[in-house]
MDAnalysis code that builds the backbone (N, CA, C; Angstrom):
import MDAnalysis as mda
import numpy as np

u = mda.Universe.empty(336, n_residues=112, atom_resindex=np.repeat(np.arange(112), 3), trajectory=True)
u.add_TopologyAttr("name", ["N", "CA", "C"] * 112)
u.add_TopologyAttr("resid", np.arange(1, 113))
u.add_TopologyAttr("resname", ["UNK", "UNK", "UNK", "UNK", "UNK", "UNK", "UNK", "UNK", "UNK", "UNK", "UNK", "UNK", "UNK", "UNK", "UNK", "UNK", "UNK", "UNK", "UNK", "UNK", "UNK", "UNK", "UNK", "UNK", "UNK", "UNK", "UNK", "UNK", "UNK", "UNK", "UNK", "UNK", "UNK", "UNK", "UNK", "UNK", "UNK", "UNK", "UNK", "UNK", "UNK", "UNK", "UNK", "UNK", "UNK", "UNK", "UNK", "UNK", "UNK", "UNK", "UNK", "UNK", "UNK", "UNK", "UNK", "UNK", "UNK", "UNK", "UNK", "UNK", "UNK", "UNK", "UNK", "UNK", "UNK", "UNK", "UNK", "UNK", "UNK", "UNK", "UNK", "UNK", "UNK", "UNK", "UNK", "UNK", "UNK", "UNK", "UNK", "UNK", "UNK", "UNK", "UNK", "UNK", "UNK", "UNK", "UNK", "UNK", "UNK", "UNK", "UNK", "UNK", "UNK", "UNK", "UNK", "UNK", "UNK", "UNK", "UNK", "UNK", "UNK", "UNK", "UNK", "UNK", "UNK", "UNK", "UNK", "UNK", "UNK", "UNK", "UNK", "UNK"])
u.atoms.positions = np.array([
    [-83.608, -42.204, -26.341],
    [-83.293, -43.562, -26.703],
    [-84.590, -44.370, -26.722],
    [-84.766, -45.275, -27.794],
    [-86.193, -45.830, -27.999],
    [-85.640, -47.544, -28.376],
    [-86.827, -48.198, -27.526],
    [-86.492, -49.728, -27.636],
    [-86.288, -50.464, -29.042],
    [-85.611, -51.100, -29.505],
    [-85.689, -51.783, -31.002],
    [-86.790, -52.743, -31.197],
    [-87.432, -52.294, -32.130],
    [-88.494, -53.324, -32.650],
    [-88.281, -53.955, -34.017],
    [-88.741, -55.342, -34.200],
    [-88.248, -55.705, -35.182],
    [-89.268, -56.842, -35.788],
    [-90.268, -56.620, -36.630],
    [-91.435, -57.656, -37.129],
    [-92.457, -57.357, -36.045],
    [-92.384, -56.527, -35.427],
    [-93.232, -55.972, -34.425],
    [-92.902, -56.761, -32.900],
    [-92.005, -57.279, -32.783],
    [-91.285, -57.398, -31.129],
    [-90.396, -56.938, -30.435],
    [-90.199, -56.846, -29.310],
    [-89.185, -55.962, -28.814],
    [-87.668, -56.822, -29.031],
    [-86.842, -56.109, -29.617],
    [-85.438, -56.940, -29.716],
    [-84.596, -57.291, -28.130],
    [-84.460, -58.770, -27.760],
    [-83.727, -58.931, -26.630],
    [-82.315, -58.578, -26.578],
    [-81.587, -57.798, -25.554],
    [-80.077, -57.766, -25.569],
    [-79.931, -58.821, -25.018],
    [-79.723, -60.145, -24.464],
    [-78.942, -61.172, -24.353],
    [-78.840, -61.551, -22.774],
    [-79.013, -60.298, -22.197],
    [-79.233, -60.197, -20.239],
    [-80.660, -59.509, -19.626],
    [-81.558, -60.433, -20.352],
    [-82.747, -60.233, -19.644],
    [-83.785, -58.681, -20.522],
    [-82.854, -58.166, -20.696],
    [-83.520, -56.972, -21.370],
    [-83.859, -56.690, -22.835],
    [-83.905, -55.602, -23.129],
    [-84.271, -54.969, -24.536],
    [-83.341, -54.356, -24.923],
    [-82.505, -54.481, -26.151],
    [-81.838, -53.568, -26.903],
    [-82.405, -52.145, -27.278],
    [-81.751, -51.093, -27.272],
    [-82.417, -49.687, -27.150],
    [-81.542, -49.029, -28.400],
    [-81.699, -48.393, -28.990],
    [-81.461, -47.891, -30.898],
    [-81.181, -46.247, -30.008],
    [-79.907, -45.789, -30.553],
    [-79.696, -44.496, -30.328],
    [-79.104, -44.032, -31.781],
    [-78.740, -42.631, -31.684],
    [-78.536, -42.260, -32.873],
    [-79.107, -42.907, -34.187],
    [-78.323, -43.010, -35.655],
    [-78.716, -43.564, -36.531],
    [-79.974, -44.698, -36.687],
    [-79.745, -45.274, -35.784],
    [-80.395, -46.424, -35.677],
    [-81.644, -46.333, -35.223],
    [-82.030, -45.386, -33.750],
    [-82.839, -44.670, -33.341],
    [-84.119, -43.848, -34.457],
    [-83.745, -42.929, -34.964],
    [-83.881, -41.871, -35.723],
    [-84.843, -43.489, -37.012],
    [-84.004, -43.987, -37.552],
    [-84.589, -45.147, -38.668],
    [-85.892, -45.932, -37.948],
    [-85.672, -46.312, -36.998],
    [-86.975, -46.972, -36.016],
    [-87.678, -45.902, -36.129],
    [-87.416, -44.882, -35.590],
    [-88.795, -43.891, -35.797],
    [-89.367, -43.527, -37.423],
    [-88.707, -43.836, -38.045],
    [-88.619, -43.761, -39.427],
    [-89.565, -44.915, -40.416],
    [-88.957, -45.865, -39.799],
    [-90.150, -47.016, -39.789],
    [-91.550, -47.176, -39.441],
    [-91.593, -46.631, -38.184],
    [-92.577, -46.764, -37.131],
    [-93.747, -45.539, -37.945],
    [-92.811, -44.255, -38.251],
    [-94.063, -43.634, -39.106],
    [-94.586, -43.852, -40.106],
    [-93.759, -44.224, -41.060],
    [-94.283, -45.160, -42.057],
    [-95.304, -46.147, -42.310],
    [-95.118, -46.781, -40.887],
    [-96.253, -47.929, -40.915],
    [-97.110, -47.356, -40.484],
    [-97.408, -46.624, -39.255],
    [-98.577, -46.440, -38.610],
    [-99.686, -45.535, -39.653],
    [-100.729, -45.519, -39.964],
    [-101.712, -45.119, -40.646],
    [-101.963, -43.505, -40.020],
    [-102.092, -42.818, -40.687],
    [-102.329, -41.150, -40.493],
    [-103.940, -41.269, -40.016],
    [-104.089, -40.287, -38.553],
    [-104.914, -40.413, -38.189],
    [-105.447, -41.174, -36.957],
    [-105.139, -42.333, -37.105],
    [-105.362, -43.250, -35.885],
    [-105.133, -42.922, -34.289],
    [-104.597, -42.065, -34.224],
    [-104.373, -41.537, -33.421],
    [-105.026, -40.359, -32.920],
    [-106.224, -40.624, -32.334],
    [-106.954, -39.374, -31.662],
    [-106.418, -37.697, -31.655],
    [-105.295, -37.886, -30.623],
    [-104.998, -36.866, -30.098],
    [-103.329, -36.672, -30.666],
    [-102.962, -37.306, -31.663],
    [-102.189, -37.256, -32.540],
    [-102.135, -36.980, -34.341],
    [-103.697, -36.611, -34.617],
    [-103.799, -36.340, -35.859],
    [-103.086, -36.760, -37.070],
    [-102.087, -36.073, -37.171],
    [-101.016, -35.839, -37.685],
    [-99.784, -36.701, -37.648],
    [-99.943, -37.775, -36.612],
    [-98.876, -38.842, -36.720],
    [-99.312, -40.080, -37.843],
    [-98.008, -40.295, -38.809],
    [-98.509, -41.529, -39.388],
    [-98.472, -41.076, -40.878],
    [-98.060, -42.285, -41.937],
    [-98.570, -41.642, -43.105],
    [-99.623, -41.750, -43.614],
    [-100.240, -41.873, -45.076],
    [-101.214, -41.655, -45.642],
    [-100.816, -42.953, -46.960],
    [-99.467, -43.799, -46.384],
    [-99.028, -45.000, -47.684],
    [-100.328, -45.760, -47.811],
    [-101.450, -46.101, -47.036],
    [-102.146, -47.458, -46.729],
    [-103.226, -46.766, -48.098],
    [-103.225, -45.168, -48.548],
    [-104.285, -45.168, -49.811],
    [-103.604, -45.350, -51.100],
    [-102.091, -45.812, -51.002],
    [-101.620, -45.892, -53.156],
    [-102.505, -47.002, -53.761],
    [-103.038, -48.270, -52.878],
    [-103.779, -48.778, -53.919],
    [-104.934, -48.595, -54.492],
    [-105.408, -47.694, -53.968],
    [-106.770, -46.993, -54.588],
    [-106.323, -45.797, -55.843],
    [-105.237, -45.160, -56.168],
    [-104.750, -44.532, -57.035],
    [-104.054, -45.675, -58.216],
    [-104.345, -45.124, -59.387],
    [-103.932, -45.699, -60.408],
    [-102.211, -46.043, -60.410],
    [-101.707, -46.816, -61.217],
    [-100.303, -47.556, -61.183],
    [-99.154, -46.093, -61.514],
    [-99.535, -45.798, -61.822],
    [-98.606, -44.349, -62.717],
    [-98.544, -43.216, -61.511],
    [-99.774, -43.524, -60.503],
    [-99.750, -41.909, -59.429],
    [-98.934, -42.398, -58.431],
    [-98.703, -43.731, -58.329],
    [-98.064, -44.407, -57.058],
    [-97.208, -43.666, -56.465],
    [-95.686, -43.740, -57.130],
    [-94.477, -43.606, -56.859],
    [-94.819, -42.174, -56.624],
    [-94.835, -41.461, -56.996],
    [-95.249, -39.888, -56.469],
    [-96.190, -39.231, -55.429],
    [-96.986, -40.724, -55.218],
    [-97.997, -40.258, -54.286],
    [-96.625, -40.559, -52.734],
    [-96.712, -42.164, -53.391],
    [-95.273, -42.593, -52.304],
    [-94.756, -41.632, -51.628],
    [-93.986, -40.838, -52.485],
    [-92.429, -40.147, -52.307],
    [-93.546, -38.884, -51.582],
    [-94.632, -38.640, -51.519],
    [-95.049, -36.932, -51.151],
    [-95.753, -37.325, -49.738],
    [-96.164, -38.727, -49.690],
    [-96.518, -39.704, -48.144],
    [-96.045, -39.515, -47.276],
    [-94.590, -40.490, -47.936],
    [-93.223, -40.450, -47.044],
    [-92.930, -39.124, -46.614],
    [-93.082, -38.093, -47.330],
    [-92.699, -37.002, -46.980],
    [-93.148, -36.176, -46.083],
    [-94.491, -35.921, -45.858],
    [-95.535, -36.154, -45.614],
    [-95.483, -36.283, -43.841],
    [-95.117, -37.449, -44.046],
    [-95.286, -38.299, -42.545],
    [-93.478, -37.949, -41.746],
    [-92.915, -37.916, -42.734],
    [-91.802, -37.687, -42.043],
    [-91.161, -36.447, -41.494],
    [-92.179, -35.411, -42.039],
    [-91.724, -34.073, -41.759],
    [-91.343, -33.038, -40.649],
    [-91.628, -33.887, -39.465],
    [-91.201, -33.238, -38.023],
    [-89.719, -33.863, -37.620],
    [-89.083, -34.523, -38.453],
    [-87.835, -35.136, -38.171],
    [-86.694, -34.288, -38.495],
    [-86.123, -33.786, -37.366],
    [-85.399, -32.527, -37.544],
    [-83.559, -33.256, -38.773],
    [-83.393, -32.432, -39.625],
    [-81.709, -32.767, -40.732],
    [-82.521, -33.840, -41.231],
    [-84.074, -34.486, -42.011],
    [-83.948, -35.563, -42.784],
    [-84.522, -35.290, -43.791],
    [-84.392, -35.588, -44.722],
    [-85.352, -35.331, -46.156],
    [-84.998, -36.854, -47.187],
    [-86.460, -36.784, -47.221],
    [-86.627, -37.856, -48.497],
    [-86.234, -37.404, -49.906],
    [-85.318, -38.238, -50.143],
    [-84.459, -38.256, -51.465],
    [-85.059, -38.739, -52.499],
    [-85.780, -40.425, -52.041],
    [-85.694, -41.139, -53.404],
    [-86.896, -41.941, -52.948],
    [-87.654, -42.611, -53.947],
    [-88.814, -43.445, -52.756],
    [-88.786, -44.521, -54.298],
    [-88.534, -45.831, -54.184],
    [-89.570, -46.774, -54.767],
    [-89.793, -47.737, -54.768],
    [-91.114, -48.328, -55.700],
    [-92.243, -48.780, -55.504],
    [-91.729, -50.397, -56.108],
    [-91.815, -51.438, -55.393],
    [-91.193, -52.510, -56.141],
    [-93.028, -53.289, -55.760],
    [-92.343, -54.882, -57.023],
    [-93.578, -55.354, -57.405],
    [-94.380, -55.954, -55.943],
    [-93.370, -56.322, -54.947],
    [-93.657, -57.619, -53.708],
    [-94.542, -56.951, -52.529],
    [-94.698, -55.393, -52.738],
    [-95.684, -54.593, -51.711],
    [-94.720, -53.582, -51.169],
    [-93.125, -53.799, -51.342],
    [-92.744, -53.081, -50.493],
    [-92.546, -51.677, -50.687],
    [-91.737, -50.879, -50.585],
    [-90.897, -48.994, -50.938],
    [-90.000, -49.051, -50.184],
    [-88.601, -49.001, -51.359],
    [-87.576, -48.553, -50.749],
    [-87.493, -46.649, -50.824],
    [-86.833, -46.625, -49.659],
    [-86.564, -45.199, -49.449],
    [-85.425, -45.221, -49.411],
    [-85.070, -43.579, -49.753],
    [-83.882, -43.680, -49.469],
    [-83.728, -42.118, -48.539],
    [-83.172, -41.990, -47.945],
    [-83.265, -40.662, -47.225],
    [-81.607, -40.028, -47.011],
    [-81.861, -38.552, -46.746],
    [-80.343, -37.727, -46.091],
    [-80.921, -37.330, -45.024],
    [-79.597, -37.608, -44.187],
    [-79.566, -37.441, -42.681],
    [-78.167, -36.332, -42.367],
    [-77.804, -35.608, -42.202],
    [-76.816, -35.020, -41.397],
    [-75.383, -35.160, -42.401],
    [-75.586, -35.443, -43.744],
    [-74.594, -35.657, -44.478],
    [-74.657, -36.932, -44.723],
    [-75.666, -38.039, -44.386],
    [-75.199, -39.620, -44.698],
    [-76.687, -39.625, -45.574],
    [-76.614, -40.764, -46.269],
    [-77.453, -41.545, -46.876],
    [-77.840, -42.772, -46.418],
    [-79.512, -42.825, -46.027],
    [-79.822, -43.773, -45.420],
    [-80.925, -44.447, -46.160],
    [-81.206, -45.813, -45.825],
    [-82.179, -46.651, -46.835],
    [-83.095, -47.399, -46.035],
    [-84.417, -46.972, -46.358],
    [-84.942, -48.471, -45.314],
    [-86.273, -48.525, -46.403],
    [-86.824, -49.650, -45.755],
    [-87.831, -50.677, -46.963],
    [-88.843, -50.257, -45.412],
    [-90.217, -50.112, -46.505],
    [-91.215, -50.116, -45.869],
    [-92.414, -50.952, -46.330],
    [-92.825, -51.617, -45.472],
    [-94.429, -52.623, -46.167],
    [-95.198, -51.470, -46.653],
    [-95.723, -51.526, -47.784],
    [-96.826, -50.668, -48.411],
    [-98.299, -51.330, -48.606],
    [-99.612, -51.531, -48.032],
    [-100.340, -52.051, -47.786],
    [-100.717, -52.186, -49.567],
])
């Protein structure tokens, strides 16, 4: 079970504490969280993080494919998930879309 973050703060439950994301919800926070964090930054983690923060140095046409192989990429130690669908809208963001365990799941990621 992992705390909810949300714009980068910890989400309050209402009695002093932190709301905590299990299942579905869980699994998407971490989902997020790799997404954002930059591949590499992490010393002794190599391998955590994607590689989204280089599409703007690739031309407009390699994006969405670079996207979708990122996401993929970064998400690949996540046991039942695979990236389905990835795209690239004008405002910075990427919607994803992912399968989980038989469901279809969606989350938006900032793309630097």
């Amino acid at each position: 079970m992992e705390l909810m973050v949300r714009d980068g703060d910890y989400l309050p439950d209402g009695q002093g504490g932190f709301r905590r994301a299990e299942g579905r919800e869980e699994l998407l926070q971490r989902v997020l969280w790799k997404l954002s964090v930059r591949r590499g930054c992490f010393p002794l983690l190599p391998e955590l993080g994607s590689r989204l923060y280089l599409l703007c140095r690739q031309p407009p046409g390699r994006r969405e494919g670079l996207a979708r192989q990122y996401a993929a990429e970064a998400l690949a130690g996540e046991e039942d998930l695979e990236v389905a669908e990835v795209r690239l809208e004008g405002d910075g963001n990427m919607q994803v879309e992912l399968l989980w365990k038989g469901q279809t799941l969606r989350v938006t990621a900032e793309v630097e």
